[in-house]
C-alpha positions as CSV (number, residue, x, y, z in Angstrom):
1,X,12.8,15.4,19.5
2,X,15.7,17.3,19.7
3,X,18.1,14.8,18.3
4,X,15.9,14.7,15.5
5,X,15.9,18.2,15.0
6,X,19.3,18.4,15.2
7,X,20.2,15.4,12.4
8,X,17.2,17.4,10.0
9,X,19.1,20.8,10.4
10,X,22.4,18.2,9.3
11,X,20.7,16.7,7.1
12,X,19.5,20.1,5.0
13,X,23.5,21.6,5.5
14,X,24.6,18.5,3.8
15,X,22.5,19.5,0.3
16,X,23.6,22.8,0.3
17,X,26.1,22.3,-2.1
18,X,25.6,19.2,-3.3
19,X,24.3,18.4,-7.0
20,X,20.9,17.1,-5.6
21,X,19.9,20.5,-5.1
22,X,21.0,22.3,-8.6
23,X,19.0,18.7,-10.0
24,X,16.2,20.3,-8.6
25,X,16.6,23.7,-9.3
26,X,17.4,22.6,-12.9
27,X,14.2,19.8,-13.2
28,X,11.9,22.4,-12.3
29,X,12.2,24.9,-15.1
30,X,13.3,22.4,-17.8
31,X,10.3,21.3,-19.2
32,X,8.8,24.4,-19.2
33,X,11.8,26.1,-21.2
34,X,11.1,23.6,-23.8
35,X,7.7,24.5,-24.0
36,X,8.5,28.3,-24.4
37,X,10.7,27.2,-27.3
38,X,8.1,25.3,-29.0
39,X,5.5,28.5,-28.7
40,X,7.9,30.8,-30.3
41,X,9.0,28.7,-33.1
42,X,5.9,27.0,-33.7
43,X,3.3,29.8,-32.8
44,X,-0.1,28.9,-35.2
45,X,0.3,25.4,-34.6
46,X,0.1,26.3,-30.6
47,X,-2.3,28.3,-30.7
48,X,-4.9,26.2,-32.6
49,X,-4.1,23.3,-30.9
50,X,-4.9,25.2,-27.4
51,X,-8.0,27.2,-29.1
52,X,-9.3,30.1,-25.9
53,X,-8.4,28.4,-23.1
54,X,-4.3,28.4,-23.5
55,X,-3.6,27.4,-19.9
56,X,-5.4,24.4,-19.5
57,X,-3.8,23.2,-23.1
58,X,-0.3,24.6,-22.0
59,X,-0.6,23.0,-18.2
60,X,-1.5,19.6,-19.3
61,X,1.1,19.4,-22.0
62,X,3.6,20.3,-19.1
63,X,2.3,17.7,-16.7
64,X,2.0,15.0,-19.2
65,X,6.0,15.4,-20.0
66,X,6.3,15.9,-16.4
67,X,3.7,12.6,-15.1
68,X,5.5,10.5,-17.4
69,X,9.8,11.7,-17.4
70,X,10.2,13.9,-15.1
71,X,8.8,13.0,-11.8
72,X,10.1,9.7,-11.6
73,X,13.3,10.3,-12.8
74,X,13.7,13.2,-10.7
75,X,12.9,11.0,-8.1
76,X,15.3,8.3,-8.7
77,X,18.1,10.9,-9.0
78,X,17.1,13.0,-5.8
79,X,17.2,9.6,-4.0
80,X,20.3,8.3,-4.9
81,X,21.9,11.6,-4.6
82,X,20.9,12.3,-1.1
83,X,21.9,9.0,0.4
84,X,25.4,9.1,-1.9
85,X,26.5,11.8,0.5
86,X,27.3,9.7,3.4
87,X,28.6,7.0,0.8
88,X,31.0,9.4,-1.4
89,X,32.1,10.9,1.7
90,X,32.7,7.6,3.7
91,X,31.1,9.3,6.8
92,X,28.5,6.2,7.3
93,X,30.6,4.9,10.4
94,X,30.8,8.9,11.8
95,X,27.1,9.5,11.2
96,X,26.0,5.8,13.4
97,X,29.0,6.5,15.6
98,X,27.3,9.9,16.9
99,X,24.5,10.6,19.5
100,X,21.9,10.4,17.3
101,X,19.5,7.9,17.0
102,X,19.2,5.3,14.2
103,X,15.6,6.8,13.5
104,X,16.8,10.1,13.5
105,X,19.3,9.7,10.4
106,X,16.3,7.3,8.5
107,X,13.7,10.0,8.9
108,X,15.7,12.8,8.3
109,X,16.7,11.6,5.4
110,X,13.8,10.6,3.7
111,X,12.3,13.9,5.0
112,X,15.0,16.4,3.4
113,X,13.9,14.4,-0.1
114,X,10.5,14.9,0.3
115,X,11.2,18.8,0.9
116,X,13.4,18.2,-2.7
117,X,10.2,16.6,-4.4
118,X,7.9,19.1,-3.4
119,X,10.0,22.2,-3.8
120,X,10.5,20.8,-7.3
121,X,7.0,20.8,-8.3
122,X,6.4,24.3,-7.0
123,X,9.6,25.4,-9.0
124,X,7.9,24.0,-12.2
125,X,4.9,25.3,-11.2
126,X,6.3,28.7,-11.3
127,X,8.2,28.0,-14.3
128,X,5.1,26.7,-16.3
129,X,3.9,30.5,-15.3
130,X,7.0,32.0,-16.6
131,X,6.9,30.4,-20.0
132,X,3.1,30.9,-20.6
133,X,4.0,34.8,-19.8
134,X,7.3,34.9,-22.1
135,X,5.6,33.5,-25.0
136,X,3.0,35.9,-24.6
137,X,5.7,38.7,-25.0
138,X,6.9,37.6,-27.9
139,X,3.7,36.4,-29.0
140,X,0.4,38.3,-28.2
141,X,-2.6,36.5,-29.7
142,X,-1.5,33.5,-27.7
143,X,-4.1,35.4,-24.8
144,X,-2.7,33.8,-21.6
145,X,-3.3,37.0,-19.8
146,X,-6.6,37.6,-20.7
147,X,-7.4,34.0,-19.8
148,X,-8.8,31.7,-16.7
149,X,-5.1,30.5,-15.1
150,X,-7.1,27.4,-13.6
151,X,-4.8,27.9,-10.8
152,X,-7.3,25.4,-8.6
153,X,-6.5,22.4,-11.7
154,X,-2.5,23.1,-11.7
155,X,-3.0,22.5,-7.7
156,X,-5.1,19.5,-8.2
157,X,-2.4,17.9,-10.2
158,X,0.2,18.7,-8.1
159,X,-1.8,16.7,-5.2
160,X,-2.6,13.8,-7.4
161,X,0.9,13.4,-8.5
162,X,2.6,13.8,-5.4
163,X,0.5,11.1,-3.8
164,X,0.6,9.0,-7.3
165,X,4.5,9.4,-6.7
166,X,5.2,8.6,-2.7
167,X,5.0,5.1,-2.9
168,X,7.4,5.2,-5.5
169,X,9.7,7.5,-3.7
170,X,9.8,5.2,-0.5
171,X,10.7,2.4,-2.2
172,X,13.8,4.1,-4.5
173,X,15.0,5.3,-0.9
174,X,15.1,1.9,0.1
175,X,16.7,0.7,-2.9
176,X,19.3,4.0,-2.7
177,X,20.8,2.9,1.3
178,X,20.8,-0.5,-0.3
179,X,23.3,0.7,-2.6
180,X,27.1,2.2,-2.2
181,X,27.3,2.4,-6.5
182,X,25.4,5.8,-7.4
183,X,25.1,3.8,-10.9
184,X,23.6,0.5,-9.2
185,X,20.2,2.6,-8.1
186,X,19.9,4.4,-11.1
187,X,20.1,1.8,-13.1
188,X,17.4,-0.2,-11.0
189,X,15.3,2.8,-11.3
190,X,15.1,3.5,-14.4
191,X,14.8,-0.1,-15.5
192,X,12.3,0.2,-13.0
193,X,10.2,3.1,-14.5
194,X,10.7,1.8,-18.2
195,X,9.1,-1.8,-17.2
196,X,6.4,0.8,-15.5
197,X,5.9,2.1,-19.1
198,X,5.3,-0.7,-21.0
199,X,3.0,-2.3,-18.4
200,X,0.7,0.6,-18.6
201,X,-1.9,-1.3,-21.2
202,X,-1.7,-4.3,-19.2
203,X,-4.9,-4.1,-16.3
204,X,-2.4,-5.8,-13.5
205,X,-0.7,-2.4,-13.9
206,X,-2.2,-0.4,-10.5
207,X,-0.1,-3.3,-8.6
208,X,3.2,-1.6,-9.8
209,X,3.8,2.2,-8.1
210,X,6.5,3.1,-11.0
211,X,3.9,2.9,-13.1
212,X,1.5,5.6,-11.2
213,X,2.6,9.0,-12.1
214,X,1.6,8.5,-15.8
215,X,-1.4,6.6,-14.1
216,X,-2.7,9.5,-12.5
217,X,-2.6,11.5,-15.2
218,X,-3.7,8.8,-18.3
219,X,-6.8,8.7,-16.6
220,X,-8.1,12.1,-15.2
221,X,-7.6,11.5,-11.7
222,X,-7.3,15.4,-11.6
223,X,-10.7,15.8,-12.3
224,X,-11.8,15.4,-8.7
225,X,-10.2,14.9,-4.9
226,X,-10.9,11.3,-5.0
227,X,-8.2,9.0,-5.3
228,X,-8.0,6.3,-8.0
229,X,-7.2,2.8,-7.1
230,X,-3.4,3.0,-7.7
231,X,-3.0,6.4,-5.8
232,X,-4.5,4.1,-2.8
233,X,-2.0,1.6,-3.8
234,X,1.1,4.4,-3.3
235,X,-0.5,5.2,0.2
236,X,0.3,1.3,1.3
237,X,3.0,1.0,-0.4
238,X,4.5,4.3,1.1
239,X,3.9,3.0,4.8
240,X,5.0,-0.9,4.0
241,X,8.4,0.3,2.7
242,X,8.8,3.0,4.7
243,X,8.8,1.0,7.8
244,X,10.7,-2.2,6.2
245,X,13.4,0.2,5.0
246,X,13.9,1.9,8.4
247,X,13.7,-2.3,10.1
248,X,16.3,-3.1,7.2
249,X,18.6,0.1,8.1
250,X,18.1,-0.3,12.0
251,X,18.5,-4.4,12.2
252,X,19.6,-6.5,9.3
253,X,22.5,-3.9,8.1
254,X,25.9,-4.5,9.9
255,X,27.9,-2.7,7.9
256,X,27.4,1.2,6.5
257,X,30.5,2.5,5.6
């Protein structure tokens, strides 16, 4: 354990600086900046669309952009980024050369991007607040402060995404160690999440986890705790490739550097 604890603390020194960390900064408040632009320029239109209940239209607009661009992308870049650090910095040899165990570094790893991911959706969380609030500023008969925040739905989607999103995630890690060319696992990613797109009308699509994001939100999975069928799907894929990624890193790798 204290190994481990020792290679997380490395782990979370190592993003510091790095440009995984403005990504998420940055990710989080993007969407909802565009939003706040839309209100102001295109008030009426906004305000009829969202009728009296402005935060449940202006928290599913942001979540829809967010289901279906944001989260996976983010994910792809947060995961590629992470594991680059050892590959820009041509420490891979240093970091297997120490004490620490070849769990330790897998883990560790994987955990200090899940602490991205979900520090990123409680960044746009907070940012989806900030723009409802501005726009009311600058214009009042929008009425988000004298309506329900539905602070229990914005949670709910949150959930639902995440766990729409982990199988997803493990996999892109896998792909990202794979890798030495930052480029290589983007561009299987995205290729990835734009095959996910266009499978969407096609019923074989709960088989294929970079489709589940928009999945999760397409079909009001937010609506109750429950998981749908491909959330359950992100849950087994999130434990298969998490444990063939670490057997691939700890066995069938030779060479890291």
């Amino acid at each position: 354990m204290k190994t481990f604890l020792i290679s997380l603390k490395a782990e979370f020194l190592k993003i510091r600086r790095s440009s995984a960390l403005w990504l998420v900064l940055i990710a989080g408040a993007f969407l909802p900046i565009i939003q706040f632009i839309i209100y102001t320029t295109k008030p009426k239109e906004f305000m009829a669309r969202f009728g009296h209940d402005p935060w449940f239209g202006h928290v599913n607009m942001g979540f829809q952009a967010a289901s279906f661009f944001l989260w996976p992308m983010s994910i792809i870049l947060v995961a590629s980024l992470v594991t680059q650090i050892e590959y820009r910095n041509n420490t891979w040899k240093q970091v297997m050369a120490s004490p620490l165990r070849v769990g330790d570094v897998y883990f560790t790893k994987f955990i200090v991007i899940q602490c991205m991911i979900i520090a990123s959706y409680f960044l746009f969380d907070a940012w989806m607040l900030i723009s409802a609030l501005s726009t009311q500023v600058f214009e009042p008969d929008f009425h988000f402060t004298s309506s329900p925040l539905h602070l229990d739905h914005i949670l709910l989607l949150d959930l639902k995404s995440y766990v729409a999103i982990l199988g997803m995630t493990t996999i892109q890690y896998c792909i990202s160690l794979r890798f030495k060319n930052f480029i290589g696992a983007v561009g299987i990613g995205l290729a990835l999440i734009i095959g996910g797109l266009m499978m969407i009308p096609w019923d074989k699509v709960v088989y294929f986890p970079y489709s589940y994001s928009a999945l999760s939100f397409m079909r009001n999975g937010a609506k109750s705790y429950g998981l749908l069928k491909h959330e359950y799907y992100s849950l087994y894929y999130f434990g298969f490739f998490l444990l063939f990624g670490y057997a691939d890193f700890a066995w069938f790798r030779k060479e890291r550097g």
